[in-house]
DSSP file (Angstrom, degrees, kcal/mol; ACC not computed):
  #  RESIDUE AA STRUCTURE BP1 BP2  ACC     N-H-->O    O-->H-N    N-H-->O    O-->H-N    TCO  KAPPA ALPHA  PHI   PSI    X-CA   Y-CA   Z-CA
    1    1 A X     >        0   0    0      0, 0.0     4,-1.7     0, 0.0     5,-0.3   0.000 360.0 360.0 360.0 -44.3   -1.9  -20.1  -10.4
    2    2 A X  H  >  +     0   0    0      1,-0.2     4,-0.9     2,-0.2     5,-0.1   0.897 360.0  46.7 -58.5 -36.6   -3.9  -17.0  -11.0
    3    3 A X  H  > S+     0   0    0      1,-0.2     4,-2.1     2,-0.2    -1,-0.2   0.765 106.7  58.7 -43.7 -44.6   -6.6  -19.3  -13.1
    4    4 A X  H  > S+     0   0    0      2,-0.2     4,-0.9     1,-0.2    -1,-0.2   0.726 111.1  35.4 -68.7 -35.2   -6.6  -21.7  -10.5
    5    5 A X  H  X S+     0   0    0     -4,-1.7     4,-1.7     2,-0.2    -1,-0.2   0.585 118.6  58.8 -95.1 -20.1   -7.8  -19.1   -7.4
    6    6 A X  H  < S+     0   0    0     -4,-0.9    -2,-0.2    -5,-0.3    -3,-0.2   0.878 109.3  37.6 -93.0  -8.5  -10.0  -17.4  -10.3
    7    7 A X  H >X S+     0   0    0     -4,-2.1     4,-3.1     3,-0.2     3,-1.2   0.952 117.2  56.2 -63.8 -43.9  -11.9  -20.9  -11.0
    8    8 A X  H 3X S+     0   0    0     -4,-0.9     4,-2.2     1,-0.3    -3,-0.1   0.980 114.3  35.7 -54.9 -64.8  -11.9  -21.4   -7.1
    9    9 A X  H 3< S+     0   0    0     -4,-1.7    -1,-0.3     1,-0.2     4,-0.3   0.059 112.4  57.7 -80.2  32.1  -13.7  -18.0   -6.3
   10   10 A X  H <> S+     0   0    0     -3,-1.2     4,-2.1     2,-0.1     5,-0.4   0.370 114.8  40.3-112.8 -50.2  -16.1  -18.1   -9.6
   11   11 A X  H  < S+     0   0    0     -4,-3.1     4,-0.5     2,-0.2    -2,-0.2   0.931 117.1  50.1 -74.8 -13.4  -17.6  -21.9   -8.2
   12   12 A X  T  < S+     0   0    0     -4,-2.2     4,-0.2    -5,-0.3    -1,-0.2   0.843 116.0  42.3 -66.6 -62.3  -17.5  -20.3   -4.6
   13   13 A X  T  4 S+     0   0    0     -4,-0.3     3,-0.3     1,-0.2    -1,-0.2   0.725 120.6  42.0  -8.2 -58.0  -19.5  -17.2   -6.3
   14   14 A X  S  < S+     0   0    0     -4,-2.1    -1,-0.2     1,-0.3     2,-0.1   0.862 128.4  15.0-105.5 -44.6  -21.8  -19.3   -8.2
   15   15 A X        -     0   0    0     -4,-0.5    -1,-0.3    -5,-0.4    -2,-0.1  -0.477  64.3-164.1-144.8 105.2  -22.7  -22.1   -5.8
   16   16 A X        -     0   0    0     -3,-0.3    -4,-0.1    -4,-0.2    -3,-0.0  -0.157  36.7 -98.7 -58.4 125.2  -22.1  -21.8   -2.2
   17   17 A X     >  -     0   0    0      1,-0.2     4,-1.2     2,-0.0    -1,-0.2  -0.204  23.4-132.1 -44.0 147.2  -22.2  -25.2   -0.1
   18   18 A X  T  4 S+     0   0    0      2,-0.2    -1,-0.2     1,-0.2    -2,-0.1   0.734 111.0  57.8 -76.1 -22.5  -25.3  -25.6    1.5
   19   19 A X  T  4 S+     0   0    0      1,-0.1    -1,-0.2     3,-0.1     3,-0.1   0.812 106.9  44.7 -76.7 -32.9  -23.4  -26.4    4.3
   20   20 A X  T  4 S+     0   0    0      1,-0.1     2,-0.5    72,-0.1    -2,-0.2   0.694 103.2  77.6 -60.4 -39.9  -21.3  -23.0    4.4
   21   21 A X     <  -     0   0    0     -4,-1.2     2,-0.3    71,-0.1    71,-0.2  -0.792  58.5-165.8-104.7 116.7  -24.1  -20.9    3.8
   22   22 A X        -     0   0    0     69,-0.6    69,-0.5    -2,-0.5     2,-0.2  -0.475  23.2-142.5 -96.4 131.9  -26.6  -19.9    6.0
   23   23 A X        +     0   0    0     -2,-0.3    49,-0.2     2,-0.1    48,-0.1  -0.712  57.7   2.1 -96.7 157.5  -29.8  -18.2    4.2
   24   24 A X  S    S+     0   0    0     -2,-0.2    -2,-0.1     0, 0.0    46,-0.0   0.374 112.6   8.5  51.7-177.9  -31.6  -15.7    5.3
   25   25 A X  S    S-     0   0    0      6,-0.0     6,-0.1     7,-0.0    -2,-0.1   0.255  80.2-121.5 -45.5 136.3  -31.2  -13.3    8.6
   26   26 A X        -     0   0    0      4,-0.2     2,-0.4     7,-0.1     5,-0.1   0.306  21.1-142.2 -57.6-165.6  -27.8  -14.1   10.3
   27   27 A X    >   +     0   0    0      4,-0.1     3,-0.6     0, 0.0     2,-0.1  -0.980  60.2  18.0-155.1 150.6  -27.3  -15.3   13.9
   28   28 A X  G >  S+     0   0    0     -2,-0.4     3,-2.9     1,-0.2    65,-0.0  -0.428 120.6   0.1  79.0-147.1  -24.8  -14.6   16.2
   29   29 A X  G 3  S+     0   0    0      1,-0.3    -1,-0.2    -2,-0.1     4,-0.1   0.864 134.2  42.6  -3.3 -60.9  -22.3  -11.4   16.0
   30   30 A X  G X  S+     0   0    0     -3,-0.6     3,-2.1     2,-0.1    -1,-0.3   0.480  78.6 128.4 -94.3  22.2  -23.7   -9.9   12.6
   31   31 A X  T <  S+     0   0    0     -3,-2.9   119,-0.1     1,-0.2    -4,-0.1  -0.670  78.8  25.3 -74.8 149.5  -27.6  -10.4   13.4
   32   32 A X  T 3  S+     0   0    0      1,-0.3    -1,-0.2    -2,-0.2     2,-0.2   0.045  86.1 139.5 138.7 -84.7  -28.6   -7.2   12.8
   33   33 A X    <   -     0   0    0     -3,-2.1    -1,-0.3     1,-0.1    -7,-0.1  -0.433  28.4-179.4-105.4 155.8  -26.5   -5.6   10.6
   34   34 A X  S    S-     0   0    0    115,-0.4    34,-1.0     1,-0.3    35,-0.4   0.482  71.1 -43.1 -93.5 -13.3  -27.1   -3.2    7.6
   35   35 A X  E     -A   67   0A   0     32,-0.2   114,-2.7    33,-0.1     2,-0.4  -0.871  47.8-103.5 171.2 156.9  -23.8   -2.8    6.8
   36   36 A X  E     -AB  66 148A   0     30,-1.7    30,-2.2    -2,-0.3     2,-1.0  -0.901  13.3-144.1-134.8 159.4  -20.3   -2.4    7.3
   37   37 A X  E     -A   65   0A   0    110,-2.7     2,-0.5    -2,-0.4    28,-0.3  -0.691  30.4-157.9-101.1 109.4  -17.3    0.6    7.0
   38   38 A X  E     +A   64   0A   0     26,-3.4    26,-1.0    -2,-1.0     2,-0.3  -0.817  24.6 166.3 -95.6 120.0  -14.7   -0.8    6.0
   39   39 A X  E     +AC  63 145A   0    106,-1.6   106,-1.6    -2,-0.5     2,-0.3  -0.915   9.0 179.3-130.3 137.8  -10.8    0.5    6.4
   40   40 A X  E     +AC  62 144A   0     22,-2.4    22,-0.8    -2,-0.3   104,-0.2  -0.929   3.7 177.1-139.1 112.1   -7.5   -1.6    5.8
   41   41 A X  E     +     0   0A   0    102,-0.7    19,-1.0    -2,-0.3     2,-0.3   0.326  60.9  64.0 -96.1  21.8   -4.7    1.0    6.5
   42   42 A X  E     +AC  59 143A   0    101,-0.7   101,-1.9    17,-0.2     2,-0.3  -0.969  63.1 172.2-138.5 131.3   -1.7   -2.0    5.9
   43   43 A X  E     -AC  58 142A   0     15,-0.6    15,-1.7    -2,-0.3     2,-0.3  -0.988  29.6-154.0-138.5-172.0   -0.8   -3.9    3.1
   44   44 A X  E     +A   57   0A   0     97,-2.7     2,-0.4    -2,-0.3    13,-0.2  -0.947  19.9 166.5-131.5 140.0    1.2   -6.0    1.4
   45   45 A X  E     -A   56   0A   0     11,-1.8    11,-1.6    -2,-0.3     2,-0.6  -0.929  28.1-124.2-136.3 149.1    1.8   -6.5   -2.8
   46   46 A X  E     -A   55   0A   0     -2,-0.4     2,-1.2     9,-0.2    93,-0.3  -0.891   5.5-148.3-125.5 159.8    4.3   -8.2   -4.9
   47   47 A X  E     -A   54   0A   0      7,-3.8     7,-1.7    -2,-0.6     2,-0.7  -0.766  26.2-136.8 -93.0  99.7    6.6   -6.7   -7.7
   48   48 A X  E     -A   53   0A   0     -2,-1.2     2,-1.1     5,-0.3     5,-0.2  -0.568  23.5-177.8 -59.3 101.4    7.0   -9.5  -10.3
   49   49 A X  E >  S-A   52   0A   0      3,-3.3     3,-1.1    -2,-0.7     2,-0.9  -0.703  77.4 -56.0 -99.5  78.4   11.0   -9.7  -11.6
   50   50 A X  T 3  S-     0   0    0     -2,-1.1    -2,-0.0     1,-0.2     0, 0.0  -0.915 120.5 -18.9 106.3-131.5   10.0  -12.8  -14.2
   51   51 A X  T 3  S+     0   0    0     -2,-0.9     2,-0.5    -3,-0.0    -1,-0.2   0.183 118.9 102.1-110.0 -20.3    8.5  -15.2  -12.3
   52   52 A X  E <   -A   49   0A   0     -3,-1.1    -3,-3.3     1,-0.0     2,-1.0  -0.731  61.2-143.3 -89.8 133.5    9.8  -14.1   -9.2
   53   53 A X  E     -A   48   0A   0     -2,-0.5    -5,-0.3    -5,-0.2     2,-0.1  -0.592   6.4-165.8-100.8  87.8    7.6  -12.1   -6.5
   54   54 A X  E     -A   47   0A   0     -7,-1.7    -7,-3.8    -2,-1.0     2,-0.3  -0.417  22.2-143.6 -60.0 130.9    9.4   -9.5   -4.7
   55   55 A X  E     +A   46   0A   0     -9,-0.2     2,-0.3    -2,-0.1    -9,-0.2  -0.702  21.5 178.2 -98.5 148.8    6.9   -8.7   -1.7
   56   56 A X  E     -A   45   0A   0    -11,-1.6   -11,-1.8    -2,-0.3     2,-0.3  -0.949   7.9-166.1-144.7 140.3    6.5   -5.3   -0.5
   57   57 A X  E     +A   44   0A   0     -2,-0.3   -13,-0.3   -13,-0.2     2,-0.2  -0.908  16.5 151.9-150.5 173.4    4.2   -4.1    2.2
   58   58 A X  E     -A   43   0A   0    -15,-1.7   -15,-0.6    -2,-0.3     2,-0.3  -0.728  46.2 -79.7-178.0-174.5    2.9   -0.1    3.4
   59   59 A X  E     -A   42   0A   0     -2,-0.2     2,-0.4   -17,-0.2   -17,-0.2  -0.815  50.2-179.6-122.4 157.7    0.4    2.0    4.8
   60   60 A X  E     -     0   0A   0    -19,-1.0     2,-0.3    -2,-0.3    -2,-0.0  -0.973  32.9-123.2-165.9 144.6   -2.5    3.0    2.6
   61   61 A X  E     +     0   0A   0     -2,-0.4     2,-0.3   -22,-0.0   -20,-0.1  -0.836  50.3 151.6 -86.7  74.8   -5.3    4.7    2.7
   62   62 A X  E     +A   40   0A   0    -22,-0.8   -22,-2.4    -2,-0.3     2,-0.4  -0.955   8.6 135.4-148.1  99.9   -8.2    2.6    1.9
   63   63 A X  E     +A   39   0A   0     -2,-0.3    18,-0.3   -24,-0.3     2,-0.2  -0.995  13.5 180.0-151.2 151.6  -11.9    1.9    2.3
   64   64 A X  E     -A   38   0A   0    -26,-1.0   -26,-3.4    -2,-0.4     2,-0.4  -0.721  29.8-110.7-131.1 179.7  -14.9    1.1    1.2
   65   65 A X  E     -AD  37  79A   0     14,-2.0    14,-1.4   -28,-0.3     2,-0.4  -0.969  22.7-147.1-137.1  90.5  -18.7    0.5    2.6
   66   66 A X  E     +AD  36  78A   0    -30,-2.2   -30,-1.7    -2,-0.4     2,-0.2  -0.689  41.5 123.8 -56.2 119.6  -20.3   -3.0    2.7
   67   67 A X  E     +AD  35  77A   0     10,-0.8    10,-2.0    -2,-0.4   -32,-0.2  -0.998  20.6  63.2-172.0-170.2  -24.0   -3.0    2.1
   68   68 A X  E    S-     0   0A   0    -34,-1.0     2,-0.4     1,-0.2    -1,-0.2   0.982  70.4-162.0  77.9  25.2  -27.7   -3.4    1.0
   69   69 A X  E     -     0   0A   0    -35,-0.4     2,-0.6     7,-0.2    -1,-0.2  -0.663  25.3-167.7 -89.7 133.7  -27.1   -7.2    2.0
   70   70 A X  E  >> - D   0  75A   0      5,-3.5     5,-4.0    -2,-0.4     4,-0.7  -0.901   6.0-179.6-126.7  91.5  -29.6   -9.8    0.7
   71   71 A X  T  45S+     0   0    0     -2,-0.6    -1,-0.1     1,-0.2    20,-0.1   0.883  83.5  53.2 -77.7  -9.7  -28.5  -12.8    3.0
   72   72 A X  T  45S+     0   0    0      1,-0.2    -1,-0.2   -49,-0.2    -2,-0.0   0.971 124.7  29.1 -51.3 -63.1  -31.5  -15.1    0.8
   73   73 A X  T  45S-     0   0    0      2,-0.1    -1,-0.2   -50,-0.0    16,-0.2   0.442 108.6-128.0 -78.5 -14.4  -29.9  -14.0   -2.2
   74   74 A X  T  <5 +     0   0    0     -4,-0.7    15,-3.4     1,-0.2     2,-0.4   0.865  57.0 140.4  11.2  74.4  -26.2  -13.6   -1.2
   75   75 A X  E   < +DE  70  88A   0     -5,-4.0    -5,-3.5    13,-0.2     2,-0.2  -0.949  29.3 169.1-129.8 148.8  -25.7  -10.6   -2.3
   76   76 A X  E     - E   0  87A   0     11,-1.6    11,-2.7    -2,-0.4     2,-0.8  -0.931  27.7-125.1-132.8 164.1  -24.2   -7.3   -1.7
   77   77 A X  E     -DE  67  86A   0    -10,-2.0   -10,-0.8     9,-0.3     9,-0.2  -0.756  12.5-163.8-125.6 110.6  -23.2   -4.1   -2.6
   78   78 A X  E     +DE  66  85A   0     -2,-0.8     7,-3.0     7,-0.7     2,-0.4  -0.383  16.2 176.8 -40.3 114.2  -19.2   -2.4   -2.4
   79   79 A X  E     +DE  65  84A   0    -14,-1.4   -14,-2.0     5,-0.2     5,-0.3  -0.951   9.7 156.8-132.1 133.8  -19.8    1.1   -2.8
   80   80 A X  E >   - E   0  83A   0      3,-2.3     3,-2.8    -2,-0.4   -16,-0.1  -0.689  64.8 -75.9-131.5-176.5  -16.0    3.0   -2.4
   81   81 A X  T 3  S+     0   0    0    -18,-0.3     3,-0.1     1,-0.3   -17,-0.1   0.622 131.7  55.5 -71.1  -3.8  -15.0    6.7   -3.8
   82   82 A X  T 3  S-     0   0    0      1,-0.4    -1,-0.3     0, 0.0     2,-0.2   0.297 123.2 -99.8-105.0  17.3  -14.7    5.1   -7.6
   83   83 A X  E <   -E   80   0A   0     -3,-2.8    -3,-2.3     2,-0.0    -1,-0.4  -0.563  44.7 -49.2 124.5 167.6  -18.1    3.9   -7.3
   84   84 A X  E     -E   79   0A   0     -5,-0.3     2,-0.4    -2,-0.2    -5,-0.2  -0.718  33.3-179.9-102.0 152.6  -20.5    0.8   -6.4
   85   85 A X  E     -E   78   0A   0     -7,-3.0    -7,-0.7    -2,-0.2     2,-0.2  -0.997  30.2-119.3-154.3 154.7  -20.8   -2.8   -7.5
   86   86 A X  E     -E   77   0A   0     -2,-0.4    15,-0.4    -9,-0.2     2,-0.4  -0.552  41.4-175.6 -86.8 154.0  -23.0   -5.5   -6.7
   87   87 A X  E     -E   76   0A   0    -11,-2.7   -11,-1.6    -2,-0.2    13,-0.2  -0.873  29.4-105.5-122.0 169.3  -21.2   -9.0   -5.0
   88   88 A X  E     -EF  75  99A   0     11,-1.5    11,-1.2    -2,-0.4     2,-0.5  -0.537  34.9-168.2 -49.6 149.9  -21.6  -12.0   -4.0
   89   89 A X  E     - F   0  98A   0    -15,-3.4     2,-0.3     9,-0.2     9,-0.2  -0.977   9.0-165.5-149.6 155.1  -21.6  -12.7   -0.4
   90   90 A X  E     - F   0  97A   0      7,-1.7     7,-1.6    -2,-0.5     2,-0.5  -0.847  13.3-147.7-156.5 125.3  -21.4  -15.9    1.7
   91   91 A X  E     + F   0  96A   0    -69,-0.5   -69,-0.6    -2,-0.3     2,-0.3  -0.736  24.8 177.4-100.6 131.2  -22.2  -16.0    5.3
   92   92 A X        -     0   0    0      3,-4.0   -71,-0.1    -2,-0.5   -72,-0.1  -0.863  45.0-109.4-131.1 169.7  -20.1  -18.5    6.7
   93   93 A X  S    S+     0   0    0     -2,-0.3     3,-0.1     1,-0.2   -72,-0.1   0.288 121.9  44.7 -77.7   7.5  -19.8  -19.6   11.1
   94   94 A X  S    S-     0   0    0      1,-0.6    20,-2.9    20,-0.1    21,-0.7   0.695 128.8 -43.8-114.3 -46.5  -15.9  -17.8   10.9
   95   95 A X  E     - G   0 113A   0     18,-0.3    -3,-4.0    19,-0.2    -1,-0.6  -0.860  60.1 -75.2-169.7 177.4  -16.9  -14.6    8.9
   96   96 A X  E     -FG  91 112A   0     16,-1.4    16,-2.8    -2,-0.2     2,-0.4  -0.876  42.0-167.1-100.7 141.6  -18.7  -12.7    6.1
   97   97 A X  E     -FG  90 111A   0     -7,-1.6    -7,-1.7    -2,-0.3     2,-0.6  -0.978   8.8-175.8-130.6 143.2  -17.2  -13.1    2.8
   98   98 A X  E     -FG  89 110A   0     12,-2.1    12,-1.7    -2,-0.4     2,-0.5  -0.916  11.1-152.9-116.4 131.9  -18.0  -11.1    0.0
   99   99 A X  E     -FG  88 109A   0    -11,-1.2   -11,-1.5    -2,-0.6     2,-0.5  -0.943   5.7-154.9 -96.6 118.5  -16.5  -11.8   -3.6
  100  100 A X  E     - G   0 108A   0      8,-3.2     8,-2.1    -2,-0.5     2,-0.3  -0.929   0.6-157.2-118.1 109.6  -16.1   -9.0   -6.0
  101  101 A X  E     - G   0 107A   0     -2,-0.5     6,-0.2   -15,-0.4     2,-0.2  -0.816  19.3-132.8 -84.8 142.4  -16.1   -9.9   -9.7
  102  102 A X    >   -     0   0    0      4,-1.1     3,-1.2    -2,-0.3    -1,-0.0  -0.477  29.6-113.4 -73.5 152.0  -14.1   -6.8  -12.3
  103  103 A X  T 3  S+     0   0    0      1,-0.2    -1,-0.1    -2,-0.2    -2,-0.0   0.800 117.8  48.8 -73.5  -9.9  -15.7   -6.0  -14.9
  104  104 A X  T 3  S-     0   0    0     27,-0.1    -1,-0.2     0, 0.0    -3,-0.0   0.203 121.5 -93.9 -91.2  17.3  -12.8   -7.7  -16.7
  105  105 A X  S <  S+     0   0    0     -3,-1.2    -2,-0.1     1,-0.2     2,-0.1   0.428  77.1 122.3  87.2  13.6  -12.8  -10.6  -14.9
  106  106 A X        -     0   0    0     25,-0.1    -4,-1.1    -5,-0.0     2,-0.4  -0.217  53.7-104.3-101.7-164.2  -10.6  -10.8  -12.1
  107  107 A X  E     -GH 101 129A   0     22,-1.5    22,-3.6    -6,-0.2     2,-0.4  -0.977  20.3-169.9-131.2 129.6  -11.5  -11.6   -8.3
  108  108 A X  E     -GH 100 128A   0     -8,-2.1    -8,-3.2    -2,-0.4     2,-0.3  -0.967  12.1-166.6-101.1 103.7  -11.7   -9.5   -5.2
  109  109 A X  E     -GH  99 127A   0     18,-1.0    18,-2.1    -2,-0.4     2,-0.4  -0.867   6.7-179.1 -79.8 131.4  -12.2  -11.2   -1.7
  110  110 A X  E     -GH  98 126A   0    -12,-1.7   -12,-2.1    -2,-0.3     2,-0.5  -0.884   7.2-162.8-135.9 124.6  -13.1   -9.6    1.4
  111  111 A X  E     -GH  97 125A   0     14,-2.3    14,-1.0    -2,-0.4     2,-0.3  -0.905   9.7-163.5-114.4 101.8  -13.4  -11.3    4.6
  112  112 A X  E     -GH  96 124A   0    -16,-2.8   -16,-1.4    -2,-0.5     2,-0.4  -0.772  24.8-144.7 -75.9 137.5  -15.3  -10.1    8.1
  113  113 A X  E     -GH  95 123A   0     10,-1.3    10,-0.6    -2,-0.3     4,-0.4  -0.968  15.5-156.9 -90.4 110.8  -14.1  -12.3   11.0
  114  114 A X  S    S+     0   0    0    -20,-2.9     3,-0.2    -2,-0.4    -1,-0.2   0.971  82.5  62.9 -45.0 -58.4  -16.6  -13.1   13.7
  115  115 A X  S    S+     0   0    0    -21,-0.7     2,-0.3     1,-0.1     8,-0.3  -0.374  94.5  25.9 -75.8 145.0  -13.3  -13.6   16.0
  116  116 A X  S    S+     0   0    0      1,-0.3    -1,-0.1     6,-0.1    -2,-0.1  -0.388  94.4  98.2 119.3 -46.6  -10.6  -11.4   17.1
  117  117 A X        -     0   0    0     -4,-0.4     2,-0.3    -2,-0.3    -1,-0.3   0.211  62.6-121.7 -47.2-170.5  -12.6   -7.8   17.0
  118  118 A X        -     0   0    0      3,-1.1     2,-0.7    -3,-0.1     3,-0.2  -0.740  55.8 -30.3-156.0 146.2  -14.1   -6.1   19.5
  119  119 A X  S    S-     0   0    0     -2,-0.3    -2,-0.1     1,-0.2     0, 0.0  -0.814 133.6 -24.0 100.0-105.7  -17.5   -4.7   20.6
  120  120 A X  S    S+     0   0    0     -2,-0.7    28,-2.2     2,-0.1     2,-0.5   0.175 121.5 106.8-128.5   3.1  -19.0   -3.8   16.8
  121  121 A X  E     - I   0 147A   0     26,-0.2    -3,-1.1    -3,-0.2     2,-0.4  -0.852  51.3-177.2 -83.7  99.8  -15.1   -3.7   15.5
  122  122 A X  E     - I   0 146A   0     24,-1.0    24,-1.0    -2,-0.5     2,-0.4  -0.794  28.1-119.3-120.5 146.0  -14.4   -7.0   13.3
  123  123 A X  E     -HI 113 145A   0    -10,-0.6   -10,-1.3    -2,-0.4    22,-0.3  -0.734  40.9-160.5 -77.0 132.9  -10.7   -7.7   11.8
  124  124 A X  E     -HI 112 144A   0     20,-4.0    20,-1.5    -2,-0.4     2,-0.4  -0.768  22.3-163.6-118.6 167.6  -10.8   -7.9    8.0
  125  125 A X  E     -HI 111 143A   0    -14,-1.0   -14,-2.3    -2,-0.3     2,-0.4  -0.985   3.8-170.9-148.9 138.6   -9.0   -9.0    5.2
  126  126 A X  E     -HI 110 142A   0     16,-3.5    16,-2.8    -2,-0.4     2,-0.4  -0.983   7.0-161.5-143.5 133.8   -9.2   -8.2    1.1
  127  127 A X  E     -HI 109 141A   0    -18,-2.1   -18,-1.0    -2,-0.4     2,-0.6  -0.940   0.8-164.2 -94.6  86.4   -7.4   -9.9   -1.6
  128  128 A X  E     +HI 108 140A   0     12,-0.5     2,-0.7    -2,-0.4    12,-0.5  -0.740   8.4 179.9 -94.0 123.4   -6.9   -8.3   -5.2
  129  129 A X  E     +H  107   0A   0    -22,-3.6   -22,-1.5    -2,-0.6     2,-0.3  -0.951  26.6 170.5-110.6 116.1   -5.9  -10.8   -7.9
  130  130 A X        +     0   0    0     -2,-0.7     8,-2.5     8,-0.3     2,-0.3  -0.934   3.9 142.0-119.3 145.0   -5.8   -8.1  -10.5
  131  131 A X        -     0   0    0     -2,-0.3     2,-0.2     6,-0.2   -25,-0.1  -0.976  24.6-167.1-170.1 153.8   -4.5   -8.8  -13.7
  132  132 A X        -     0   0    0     -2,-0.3     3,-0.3     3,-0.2     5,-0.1  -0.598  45.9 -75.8-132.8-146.7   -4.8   -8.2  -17.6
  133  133 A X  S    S+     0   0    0      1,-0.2     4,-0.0    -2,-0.2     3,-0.0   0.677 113.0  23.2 -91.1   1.4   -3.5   -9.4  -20.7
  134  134 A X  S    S+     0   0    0      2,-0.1     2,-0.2     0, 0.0    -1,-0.2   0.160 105.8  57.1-175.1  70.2   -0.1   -8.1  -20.9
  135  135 A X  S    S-     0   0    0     -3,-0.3     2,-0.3     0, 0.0    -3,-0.2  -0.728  87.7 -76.9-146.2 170.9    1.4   -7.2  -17.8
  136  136 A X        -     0   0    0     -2,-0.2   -88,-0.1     1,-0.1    -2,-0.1  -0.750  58.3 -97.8 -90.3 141.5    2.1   -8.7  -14.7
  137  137 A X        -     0   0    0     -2,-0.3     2,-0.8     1,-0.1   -89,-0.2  -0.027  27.6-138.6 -86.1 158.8   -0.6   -9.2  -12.4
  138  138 A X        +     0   0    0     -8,-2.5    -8,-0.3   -91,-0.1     2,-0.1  -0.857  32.9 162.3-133.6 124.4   -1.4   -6.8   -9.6
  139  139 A X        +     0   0    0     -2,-0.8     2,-0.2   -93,-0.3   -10,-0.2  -0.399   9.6 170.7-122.0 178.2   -2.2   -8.5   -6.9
  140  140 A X  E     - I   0 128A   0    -12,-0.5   -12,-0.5   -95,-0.1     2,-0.4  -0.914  25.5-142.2-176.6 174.0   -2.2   -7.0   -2.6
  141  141 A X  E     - I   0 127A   0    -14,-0.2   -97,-2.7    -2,-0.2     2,-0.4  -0.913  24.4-160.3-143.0 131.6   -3.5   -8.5    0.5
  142  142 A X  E     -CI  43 126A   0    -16,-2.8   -16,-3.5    -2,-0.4     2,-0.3  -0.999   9.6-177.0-121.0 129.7   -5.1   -5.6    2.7
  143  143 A X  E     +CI  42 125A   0   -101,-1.9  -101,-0.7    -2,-0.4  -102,-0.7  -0.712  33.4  98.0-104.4 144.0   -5.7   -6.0    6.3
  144  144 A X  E     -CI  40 124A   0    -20,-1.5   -20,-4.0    -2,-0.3     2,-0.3  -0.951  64.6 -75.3 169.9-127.9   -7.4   -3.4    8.9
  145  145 A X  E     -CI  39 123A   0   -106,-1.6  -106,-1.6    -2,-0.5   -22,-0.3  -0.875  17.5-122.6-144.0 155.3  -11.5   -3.7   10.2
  146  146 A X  E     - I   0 122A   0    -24,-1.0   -24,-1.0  -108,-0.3     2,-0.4  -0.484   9.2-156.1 -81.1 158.9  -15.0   -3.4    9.8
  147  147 A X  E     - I   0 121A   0    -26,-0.2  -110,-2.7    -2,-0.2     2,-0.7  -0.933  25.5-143.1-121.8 128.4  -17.5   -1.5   11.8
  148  148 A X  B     -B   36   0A   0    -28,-2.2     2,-0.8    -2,-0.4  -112,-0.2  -0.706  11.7-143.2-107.4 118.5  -20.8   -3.1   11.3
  149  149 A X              0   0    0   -114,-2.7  -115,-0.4    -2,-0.7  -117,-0.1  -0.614 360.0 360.0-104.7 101.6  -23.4   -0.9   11.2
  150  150 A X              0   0    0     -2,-0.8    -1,-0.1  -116,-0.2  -114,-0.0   0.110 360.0 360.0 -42.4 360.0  -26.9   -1.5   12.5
């Protein structure tokens, strides 16, 4: 399964539909923006017993800073307190989504919603399918918002 969402998000990474992705400056909600600050104080994780995934969910303390976006190129750069990394990004008519490769190879999603926010306040979502060779993967789904900054 884990192969299967990290093949999915390496072709989204590598070639974006022409039809999902708009080059160059955005339109609508994010035209505009230089960046956004990103916080997801709720998530959710599962405990692996086996094969089975106990799910678990919290409060966290958690953010990072979208920015430095090149929508020609679609690219971006994560910068949080352990540091910065360049992404992938794809501007799609629902949201921004930026993909975050590890430097060991797993996949990081993060998703701005054009719908649901309000004023310069967008609802987010980030996915980590983290995982190595010999453990069980560790994986969370974090929710909270963007503030897009201008």
């Amino acid at each position: 399964m884990i192969r299967r969402i990290a093949f999915v998000l390496s072709i989204l990474a590598l070639s974006s539909p022409a039809l999902a992705q708009k080059k160059g400056t955005p339109q609508g909600p994010f035209d505009g923006a230089r960046g956004f600050k990103c916080s997801f104080p709720v998530y959710d994780t599962a405990r692996w017993t086996g094969t089975k995934p106990e799910v678990l969910a919290g409060e966290q303390t958690f953010a990072f800073d979208l920015d430095s976006f090149d929508f020609k190129k679609g690219r971006a750069r994560l910068a949080s307190e352990s540091g910065a990394t360049l992404t992938s990004m794809v501007l799609t008519d629902t949201g921004l989504n930026v993909i975050e490769q590890t430097p060991i190879g797993n996949f990081n999603l993060t998703t701005v919603f054009v719908a649901g926010g309000t004023g310069t306040t967008y609802l987010a979502v980030n996915s980590r399918h983290n995982g190595d060779l010999s453990s069980a993967p560790k994986i969370s789904q974090n929710y909270g918002t963007c503030e897009m900054v201008k």
